[in-house]
TINU-547329 format. One record per atom (N, C-alpha, C): residue in one letter; x, y, z. Coordinates in steps of 0.05 Angstrom, whole numbers. Atoms other than C-alpha are relative to their C-alpha. Layout:
N
+-----+--------+--------+--------+
| res |     px |     py |     pz |
+-----+--------+--------+--------+
|   A |      X |      Y |      Z |
...
+-----+--------+--------+--------+
REM end
This chain:
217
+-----+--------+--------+--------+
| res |     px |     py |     pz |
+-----+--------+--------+--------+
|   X |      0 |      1 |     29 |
|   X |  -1333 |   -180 |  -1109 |
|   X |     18 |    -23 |     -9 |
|   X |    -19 |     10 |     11 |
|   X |  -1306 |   -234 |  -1148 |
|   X |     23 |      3 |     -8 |
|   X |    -30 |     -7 |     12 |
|   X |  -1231 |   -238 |  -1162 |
|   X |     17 |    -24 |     -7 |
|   X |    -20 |     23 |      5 |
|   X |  -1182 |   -293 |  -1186 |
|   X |     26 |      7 |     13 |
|   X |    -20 |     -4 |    -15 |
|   X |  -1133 |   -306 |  -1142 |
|   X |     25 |    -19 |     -9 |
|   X |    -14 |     14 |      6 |
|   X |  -1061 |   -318 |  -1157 |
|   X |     15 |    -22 |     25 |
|   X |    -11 |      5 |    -20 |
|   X |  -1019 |   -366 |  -1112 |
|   X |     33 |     -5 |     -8 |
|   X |    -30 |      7 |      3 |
|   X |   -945 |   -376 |  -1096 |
|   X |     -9 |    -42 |     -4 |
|   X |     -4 |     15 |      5 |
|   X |   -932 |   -449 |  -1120 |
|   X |     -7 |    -21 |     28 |
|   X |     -1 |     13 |    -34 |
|   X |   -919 |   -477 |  -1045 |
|   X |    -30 |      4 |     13 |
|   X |     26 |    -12 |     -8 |
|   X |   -977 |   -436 |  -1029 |
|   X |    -28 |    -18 |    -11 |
|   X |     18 |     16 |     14 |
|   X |  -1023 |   -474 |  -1074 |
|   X |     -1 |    -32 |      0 |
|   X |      0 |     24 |     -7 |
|   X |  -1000 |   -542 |  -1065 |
|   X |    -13 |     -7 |     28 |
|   X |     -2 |      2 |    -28 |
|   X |  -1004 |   -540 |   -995 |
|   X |    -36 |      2 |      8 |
|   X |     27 |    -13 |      2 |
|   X |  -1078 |   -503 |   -999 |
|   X |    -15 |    -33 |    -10 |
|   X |      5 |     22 |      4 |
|   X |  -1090 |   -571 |  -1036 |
|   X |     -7 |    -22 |     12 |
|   X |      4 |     22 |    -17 |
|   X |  -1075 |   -614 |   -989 |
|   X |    -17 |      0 |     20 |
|   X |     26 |    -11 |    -29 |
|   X |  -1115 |   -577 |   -931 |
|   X |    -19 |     -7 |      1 |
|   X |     25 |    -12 |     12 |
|   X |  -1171 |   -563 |   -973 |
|   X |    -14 |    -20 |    -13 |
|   X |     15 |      9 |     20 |
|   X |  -1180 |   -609 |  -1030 |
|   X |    -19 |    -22 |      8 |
|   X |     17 |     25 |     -5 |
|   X |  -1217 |   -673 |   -997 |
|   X |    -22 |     11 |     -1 |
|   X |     18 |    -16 |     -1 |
|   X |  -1263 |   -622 |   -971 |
|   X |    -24 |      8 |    -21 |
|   X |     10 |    -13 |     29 |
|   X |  -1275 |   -589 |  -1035 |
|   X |    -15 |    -21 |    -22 |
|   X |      9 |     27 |     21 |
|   X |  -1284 |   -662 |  -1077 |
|   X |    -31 |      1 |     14 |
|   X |     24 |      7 |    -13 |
|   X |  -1342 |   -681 |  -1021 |
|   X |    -18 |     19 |      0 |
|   X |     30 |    -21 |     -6 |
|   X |  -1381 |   -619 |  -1015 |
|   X |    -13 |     11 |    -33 |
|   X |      9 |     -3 |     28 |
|   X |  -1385 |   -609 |  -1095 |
|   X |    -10 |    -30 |    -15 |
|   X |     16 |     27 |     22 |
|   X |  -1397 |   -688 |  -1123 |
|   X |    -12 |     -8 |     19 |
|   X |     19 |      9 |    -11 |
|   X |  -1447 |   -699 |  -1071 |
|   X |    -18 |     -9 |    -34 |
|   X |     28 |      7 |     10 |
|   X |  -1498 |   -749 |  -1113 |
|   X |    -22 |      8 |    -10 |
|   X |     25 |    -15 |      3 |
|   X |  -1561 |   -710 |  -1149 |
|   X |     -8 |    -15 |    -12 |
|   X |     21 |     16 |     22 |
|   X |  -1610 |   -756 |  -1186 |
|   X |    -13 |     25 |    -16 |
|   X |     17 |    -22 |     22 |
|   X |  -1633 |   -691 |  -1228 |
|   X |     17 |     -1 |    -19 |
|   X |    -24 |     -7 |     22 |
|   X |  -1583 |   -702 |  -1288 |
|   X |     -5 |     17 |    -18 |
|   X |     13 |    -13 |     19 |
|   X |  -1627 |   -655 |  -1331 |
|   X |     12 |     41 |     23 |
|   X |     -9 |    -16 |    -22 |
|   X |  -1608 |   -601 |  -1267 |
|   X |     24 |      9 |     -3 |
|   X |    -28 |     -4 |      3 |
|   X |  -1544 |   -614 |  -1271 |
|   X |     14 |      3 |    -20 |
|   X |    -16 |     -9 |     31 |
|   X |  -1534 |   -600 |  -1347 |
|   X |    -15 |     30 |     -2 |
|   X |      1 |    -32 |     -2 |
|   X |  -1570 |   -533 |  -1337 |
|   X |     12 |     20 |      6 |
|   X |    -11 |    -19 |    -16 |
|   X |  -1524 |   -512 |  -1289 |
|   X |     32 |      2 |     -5 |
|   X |    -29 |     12 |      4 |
|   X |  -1454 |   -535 |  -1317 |
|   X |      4 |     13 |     -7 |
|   X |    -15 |    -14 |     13 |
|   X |  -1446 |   -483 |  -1361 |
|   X |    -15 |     27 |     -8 |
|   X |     17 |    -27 |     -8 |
|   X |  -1474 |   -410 |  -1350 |
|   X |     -3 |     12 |    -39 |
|   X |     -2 |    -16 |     21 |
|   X |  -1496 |   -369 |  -1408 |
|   X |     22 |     19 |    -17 |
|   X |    -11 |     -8 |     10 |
|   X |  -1451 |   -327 |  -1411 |
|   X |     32 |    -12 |     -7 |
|   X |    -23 |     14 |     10 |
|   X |  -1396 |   -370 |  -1427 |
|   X |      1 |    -10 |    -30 |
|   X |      9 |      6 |     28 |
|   X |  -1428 |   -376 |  -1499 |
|   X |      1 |     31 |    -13 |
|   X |      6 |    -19 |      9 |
|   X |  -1430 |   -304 |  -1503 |
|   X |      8 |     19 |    -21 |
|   X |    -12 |    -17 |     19 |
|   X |  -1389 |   -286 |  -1563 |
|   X |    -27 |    -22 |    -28 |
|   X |     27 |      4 |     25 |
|   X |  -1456 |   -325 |  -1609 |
|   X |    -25 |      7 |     18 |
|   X |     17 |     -9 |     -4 |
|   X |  -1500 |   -284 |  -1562 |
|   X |    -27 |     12 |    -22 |
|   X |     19 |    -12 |     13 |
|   X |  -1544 |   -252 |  -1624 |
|   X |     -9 |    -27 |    -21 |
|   X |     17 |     20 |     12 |
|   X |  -1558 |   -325 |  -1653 |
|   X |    -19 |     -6 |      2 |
|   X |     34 |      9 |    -18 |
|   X |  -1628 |   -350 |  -1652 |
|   X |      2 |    -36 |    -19 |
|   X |      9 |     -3 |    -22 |
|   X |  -1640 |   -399 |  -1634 |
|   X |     17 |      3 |     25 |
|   X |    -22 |      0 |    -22 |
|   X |  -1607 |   -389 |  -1557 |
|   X |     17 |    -15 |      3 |
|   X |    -23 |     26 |     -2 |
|   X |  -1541 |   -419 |  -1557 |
|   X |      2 |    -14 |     25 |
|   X |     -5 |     15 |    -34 |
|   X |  -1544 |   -435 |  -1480 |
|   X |    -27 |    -23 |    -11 |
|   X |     18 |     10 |      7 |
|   X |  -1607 |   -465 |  -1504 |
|   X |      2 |    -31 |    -17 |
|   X |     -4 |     15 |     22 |
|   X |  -1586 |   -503 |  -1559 |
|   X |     27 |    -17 |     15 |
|   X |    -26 |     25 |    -13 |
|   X |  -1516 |   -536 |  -1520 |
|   X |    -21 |    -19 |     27 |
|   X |     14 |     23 |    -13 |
|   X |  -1572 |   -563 |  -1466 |
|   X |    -17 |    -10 |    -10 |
|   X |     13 |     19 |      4 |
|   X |  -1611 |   -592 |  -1512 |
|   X |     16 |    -26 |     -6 |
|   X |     -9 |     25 |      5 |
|   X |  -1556 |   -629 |  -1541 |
|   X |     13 |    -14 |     19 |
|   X |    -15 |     14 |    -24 |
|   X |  -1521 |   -641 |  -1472 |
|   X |    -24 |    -25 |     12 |
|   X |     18 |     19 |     -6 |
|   X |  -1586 |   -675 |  -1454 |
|   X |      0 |    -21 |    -23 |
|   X |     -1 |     24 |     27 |
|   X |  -1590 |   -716 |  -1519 |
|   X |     28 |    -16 |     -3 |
|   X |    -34 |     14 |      0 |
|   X |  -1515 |   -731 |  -1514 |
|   X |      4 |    -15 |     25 |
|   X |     -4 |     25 |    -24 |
|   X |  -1516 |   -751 |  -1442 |
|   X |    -21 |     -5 |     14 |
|   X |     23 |     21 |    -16 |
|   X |  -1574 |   -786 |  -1426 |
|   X |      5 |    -16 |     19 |
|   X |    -21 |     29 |     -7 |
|   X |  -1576 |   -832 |  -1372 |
|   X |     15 |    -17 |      5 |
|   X |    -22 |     24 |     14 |
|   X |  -1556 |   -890 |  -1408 |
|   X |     28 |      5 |     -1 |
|   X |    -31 |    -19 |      9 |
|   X |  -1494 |   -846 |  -1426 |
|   X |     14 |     -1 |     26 |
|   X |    -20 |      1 |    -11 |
|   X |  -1478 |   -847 |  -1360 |
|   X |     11 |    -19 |      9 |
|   X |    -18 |     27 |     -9 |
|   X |  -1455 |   -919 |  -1360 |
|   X |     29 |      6 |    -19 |
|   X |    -24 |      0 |     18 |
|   X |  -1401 |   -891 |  -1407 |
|   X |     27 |      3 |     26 |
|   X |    -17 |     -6 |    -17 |
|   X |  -1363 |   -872 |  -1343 |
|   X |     14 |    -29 |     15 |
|   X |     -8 |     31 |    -16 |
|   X |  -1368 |   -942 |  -1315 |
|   X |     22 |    -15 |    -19 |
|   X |    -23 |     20 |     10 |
|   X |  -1320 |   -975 |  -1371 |
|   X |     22 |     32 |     -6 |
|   X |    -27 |    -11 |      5 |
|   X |  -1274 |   -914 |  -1375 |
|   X |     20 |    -11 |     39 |
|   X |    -21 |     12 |    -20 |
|   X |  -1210 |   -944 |  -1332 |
|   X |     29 |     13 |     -4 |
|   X |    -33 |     -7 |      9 |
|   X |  -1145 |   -902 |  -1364 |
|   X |    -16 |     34 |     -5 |
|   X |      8 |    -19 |      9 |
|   X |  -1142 |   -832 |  -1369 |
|   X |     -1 |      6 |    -42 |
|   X |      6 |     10 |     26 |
|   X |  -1135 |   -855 |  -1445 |
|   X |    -22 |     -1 |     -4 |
|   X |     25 |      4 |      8 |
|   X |  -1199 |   -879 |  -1445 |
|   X |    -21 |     30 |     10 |
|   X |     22 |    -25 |     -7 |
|   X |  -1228 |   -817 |  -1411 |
|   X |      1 |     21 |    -16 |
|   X |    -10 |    -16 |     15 |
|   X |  -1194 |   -771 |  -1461 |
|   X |    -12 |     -9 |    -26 |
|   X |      6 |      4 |     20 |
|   X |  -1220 |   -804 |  -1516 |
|   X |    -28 |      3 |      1 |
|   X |     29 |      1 |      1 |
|   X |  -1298 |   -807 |  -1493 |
|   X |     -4 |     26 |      3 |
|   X |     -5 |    -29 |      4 |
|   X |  -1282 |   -730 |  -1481 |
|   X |      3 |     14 |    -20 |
|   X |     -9 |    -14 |     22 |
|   X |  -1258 |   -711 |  -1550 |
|   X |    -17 |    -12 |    -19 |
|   X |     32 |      6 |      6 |
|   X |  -1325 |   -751 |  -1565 |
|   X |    -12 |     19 |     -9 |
|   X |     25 |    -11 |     -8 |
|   X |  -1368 |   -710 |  -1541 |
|   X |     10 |     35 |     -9 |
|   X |     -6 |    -22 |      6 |
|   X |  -1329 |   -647 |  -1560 |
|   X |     -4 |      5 |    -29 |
|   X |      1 |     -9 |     39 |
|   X |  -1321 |   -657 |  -1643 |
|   X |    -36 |    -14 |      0 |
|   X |     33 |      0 |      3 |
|   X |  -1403 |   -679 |  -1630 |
|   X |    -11 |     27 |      5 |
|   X |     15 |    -21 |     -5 |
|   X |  -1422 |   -617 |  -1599 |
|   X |     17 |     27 |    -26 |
|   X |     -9 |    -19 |     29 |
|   X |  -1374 |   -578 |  -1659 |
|   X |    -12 |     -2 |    -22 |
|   X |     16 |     15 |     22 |
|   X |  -1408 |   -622 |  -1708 |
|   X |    -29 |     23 |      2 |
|   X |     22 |     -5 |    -10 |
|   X |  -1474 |   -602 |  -1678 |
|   X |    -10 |     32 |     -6 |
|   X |      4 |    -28 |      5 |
|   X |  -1465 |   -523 |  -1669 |
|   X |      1 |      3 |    -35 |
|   X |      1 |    -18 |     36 |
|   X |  -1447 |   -517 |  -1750 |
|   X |    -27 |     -7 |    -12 |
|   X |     23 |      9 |     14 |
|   X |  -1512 |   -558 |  -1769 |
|   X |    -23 |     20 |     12 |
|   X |     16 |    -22 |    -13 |
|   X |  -1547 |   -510 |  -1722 |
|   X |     -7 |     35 |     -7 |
|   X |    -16 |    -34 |      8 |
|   X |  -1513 |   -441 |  -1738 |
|   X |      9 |     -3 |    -27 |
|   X |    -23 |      4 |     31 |
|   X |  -1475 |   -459 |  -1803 |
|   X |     30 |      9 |     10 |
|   X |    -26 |    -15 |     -9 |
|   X |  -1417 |   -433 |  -1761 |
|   X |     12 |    -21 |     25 |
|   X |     -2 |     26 |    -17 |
|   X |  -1376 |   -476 |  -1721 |
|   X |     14 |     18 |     28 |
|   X |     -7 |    -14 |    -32 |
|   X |  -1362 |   -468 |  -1642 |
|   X |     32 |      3 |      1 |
|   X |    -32 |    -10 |     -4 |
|   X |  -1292 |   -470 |  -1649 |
|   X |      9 |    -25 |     25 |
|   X |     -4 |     21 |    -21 |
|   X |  -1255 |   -532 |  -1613 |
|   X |     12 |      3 |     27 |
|   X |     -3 |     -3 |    -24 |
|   X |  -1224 |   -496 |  -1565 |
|   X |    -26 |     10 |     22 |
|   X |     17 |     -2 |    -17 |
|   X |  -1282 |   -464 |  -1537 |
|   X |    -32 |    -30 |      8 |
|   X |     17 |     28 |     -5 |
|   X |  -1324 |   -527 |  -1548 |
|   X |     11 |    -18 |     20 |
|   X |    -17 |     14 |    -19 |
|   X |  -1264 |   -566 |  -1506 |
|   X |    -12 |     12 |     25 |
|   X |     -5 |     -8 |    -19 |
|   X |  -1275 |   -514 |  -1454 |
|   X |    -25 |     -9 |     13 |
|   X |     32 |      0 |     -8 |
|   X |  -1354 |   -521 |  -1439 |
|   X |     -5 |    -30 |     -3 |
|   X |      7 |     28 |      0 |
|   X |  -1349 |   -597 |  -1455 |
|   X |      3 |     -5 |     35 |
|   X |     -9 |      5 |    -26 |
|   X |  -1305 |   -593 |  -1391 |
|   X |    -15 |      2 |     16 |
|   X |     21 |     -9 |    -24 |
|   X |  -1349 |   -559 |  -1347 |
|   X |    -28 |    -17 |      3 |
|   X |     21 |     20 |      6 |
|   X |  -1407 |   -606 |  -1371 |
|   X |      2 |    -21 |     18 |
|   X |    -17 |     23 |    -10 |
|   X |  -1364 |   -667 |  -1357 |
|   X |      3 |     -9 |     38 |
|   X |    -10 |     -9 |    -15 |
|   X |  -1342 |   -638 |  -1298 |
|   X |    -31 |     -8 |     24 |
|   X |     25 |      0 |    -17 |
|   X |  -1413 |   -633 |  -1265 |
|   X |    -19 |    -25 |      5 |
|   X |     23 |     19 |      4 |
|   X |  -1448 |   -685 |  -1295 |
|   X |      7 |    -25 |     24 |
|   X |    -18 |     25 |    -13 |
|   X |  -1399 |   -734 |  -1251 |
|   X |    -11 |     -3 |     24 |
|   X |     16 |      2 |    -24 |
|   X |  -1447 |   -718 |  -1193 |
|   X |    -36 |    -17 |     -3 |
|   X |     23 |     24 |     -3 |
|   X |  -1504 |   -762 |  -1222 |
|   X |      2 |    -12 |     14 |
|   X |     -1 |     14 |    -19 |
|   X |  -1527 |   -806 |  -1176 |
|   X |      2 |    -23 |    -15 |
|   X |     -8 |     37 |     16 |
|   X |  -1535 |   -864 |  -1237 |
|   X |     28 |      2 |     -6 |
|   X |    -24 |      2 |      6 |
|   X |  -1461 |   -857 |  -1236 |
|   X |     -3 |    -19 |     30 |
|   X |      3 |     15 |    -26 |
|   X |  -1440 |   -904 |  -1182 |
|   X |     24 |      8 |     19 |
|   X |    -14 |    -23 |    -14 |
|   X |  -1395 |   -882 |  -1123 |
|   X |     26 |    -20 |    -14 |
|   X |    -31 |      7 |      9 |
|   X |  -1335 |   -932 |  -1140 |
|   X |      6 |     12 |    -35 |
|   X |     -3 |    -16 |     23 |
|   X |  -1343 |   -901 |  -1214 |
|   X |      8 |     23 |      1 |
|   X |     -9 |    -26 |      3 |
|   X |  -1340 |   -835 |  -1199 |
|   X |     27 |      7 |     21 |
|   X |    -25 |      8 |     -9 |
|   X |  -1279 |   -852 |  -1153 |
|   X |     29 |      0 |    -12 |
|   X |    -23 |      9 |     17 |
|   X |  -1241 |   -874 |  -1205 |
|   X |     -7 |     15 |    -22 |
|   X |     -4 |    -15 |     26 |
|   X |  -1262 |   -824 |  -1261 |
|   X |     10 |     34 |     12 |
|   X |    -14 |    -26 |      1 |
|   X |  -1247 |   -767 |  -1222 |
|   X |     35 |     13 |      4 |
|   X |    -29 |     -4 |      9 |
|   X |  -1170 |   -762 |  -1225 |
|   X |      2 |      3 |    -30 |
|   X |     -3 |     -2 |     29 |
|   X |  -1174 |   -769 |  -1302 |
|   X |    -12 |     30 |    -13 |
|   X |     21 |    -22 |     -7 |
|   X |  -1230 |   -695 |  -1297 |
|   X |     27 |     16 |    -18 |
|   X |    -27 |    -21 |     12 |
|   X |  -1181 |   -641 |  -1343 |
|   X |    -29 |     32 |     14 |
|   X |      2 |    -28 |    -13 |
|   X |  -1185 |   -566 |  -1308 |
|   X |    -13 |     16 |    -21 |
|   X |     10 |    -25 |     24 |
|   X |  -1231 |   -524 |  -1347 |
|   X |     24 |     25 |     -2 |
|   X |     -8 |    -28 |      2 |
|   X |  -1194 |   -461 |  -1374 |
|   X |    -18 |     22 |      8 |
|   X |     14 |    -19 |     -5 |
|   X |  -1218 |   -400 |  -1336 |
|   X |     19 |     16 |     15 |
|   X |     -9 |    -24 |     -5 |
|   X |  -1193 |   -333 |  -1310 |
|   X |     17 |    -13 |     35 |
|   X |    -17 |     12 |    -32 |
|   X |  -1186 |   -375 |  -1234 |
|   X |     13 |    -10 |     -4 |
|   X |    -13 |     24 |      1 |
|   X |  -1162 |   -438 |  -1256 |
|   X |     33 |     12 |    -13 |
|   X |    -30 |    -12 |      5 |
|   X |  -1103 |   -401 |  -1293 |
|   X |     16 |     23 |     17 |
|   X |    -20 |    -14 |    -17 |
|   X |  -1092 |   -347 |  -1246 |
|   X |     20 |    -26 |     18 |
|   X |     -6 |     14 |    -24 |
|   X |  -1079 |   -402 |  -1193 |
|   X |     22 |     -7 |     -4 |
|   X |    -24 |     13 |      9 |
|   X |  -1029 |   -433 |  -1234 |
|   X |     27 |     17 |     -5 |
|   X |    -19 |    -15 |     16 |
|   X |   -996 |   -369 |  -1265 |
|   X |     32 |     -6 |     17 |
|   X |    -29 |     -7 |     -7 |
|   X |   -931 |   -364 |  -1218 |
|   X |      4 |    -25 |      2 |
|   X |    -12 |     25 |      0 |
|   X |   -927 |   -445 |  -1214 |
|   X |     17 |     -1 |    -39 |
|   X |    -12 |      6 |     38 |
|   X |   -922 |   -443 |  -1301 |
|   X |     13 |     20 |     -9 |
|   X |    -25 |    -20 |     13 |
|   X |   -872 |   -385 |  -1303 |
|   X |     20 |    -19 |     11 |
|   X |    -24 |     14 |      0 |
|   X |   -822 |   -423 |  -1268 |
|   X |     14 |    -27 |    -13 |
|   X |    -11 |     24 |     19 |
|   X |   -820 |   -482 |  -1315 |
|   X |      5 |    -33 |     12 |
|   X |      2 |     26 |    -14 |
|   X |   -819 |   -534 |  -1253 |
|   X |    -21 |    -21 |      3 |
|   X |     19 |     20 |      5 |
|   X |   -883 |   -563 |  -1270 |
|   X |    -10 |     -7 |    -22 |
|   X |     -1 |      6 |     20 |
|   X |   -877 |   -571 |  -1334 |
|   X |      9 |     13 |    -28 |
|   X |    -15 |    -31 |     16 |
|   X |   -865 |   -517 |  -1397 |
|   X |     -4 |     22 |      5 |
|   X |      1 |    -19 |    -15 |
|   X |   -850 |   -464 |  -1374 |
|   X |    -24 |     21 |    -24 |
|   X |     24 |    -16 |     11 |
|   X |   -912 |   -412 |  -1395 |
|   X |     -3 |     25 |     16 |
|   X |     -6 |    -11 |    -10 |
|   X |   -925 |   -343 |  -1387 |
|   X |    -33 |      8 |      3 |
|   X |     30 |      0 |      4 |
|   X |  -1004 |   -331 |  -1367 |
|   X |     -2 |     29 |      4 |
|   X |     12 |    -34 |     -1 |
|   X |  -1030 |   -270 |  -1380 |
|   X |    -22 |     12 |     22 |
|   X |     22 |     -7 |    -21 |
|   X |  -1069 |   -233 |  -1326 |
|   X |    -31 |      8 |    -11 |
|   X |     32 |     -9 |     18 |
|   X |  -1148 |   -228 |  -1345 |
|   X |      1 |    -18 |    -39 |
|   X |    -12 |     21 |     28 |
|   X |  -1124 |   -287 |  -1407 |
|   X |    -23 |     11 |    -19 |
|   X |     29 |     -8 |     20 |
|   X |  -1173 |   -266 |  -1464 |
|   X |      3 |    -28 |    -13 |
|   X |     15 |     30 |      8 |
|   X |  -1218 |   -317 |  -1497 |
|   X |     22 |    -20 |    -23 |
|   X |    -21 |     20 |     25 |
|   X |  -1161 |   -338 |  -1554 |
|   X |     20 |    -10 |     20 |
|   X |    -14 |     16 |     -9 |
|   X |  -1118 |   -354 |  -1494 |
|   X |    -19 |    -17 |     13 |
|   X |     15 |     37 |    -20 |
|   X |  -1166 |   -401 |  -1451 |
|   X |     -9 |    -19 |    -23 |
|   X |     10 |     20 |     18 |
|   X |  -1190 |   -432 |  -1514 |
|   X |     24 |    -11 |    -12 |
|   X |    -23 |      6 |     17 |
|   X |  -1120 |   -445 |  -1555 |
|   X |      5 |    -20 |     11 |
|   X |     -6 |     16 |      6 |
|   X |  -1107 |   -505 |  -1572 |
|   X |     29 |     -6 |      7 |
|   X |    -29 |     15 |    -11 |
|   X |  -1036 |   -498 |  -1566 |
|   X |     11 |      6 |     24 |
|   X |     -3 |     -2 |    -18 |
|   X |  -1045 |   -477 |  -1504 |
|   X |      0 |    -26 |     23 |
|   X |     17 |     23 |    -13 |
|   X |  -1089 |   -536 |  -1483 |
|   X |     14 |    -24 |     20 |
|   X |    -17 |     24 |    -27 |
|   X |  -1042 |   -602 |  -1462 |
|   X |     22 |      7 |      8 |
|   X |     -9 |     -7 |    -23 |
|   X |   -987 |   -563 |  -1429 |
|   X |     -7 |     12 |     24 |
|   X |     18 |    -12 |    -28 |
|   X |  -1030 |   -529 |  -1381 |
|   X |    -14 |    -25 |     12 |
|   X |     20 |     18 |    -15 |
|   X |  -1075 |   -590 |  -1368 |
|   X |     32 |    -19 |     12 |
|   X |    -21 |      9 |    -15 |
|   X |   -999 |   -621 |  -1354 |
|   X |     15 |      8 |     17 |
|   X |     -9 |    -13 |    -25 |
|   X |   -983 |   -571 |  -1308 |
|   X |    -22 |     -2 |     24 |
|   X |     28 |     11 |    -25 |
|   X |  -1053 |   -582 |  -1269 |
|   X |     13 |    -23 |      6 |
|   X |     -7 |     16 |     -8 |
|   X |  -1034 |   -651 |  -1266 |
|   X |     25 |      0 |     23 |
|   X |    -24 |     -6 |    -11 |
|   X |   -962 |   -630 |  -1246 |
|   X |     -9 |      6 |     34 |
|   X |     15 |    -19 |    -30 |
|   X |   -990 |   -586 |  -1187 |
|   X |    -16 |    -23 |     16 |
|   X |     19 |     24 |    -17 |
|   X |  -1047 |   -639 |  -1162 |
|   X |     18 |    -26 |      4 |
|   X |      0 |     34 |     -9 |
|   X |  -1007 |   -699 |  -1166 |
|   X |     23 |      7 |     32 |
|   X |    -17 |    -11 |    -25 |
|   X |   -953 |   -663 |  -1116 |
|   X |    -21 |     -7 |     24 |
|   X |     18 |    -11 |    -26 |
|   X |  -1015 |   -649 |  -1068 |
|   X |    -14 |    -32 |     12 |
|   X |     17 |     34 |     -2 |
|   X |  -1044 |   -725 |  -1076 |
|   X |    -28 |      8 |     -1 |
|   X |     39 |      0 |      9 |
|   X |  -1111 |   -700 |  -1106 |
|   X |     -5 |     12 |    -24 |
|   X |      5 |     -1 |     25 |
|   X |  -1144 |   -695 |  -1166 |
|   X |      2 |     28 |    -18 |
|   X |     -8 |    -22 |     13 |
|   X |  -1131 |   -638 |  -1225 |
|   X |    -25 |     19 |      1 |
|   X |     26 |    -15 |     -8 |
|   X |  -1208 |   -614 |  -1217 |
|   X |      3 |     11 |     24 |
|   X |     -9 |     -2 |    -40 |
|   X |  -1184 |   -603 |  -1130 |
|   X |      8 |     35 |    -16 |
|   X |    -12 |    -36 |     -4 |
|   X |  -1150 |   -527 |  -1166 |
|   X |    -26 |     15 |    -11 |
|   X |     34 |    -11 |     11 |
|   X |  -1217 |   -517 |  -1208 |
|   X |    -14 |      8 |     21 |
|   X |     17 |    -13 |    -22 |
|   X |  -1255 |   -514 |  -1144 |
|   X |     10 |     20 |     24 |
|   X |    -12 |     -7 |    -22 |
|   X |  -1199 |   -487 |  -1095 |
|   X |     -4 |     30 |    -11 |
|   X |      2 |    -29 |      4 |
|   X |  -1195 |   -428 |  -1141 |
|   X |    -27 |     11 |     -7 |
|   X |     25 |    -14 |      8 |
|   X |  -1269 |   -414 |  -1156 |
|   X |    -12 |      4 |     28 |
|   X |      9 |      0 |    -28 |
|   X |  -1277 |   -421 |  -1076 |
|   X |     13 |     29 |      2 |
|   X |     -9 |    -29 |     -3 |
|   X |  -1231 |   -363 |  -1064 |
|   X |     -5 |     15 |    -10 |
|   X |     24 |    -19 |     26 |
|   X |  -1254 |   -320 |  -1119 |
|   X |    -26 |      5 |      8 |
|   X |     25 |     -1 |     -7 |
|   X |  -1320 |   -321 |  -1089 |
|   X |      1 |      1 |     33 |
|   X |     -5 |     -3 |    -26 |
|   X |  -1307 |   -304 |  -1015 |
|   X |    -31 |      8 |     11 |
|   X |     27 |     -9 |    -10 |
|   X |  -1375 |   -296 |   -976 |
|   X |      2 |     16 |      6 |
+-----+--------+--------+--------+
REM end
């Protein structure tokens, strides 16, 4: 059964280092299906508090994920060079898809949860193959850690002690106003950093370490 697993601090770094090369190579393997890979980025039920909308909201974020990242779109990866610049083609594509849901719904997605599912988008799409390998080389260190039930367990006992950045107190089973909050948002993604840069691998390396464990065969 699925579970989010917490780790001791040492515990998790270390797991990093073992693990994470591993973990990069066997998830951004190359897919030429980019239409595949926006189906799969972001499950249904991760939309599921505008479940009784019509039309289907899972529906409706891949049409515009397809219309938003075409392709073409994915030369946007090739001139990002600063996590500046990656942060900014990110908060793009996030107040677009906010824009987008109100013209859709009349109701807007809400930026934290729009941040969250941009991520996971982001996150996947980076395995296009029209991305090129020295591109996606160099965009994946800049990748911010989706908020989710793993990704924060993993962290919880590193962001109580305050040594990787403010100190934070994560709640077990976080409900949706904490993974989405805003003012939660860039101290956590600076405690990911915190954690990954110790290990010498990228802040996405705890995204996968903890959704690997969590899912034990």
């Amino acid at each position: 059964m699925p579970m989010a697993r917490d780790y001791a601090p040492d515990e998790l770094i270390q797991s990093l280092k073992d693990r994470g090369a591993k973990l990069l190579t066997a998830y951004y393997r190359p897919d030429p299906d980019l239409h595949a890979l926006i189906h799969e980025a972001v499950e249904g039920n991760a939309l599921r508090a505008f479940q009784k909308l019509s039309p289907k909201p899972s529906d409706t974020f891949r049409i515009w994920a397809k219309a938003r990242l075409s392709f073409s779109a994915m030369f946007d990866f090739g001139a990002v060079a600063s996590q500046e610049e990656y942060d900014a083609l990110l908060e793009g594509h996030i107040r677009n898809l906010n824009n987008h849901w109100m013209k859709v719904y009349q109701v807007e997605m809400g930026m934290g949860l729009a941040r969250k599912i941009t991520n996971m988008l982001m996150n996947r799409v980076l395995c296009s193959s029209e991305v090129k390998p020295d591109e996606r080389a160099r965009v994946l260190p800049f990748l911010h850690a989706p908020h989710d039930e793993y990704t924060l367990s993993a962290i919880r006992n590193a962001a109580a002690t305050g040594a990787y950045g403010a100190k934070l107190d994560i709640p077990k089973k976080p409900s949706i106003k904490y993974l989405t909050s805003d003012d939660h948002y860039a101290p956590l993604q600076a405690i990911f950093r915190n954690i990954a840069g110790r290990a010498g691998v990228p802040p996405i390396c705890i995204d996968l370490l903890a959704w690997q464990d969590g899912h034990p065969e």
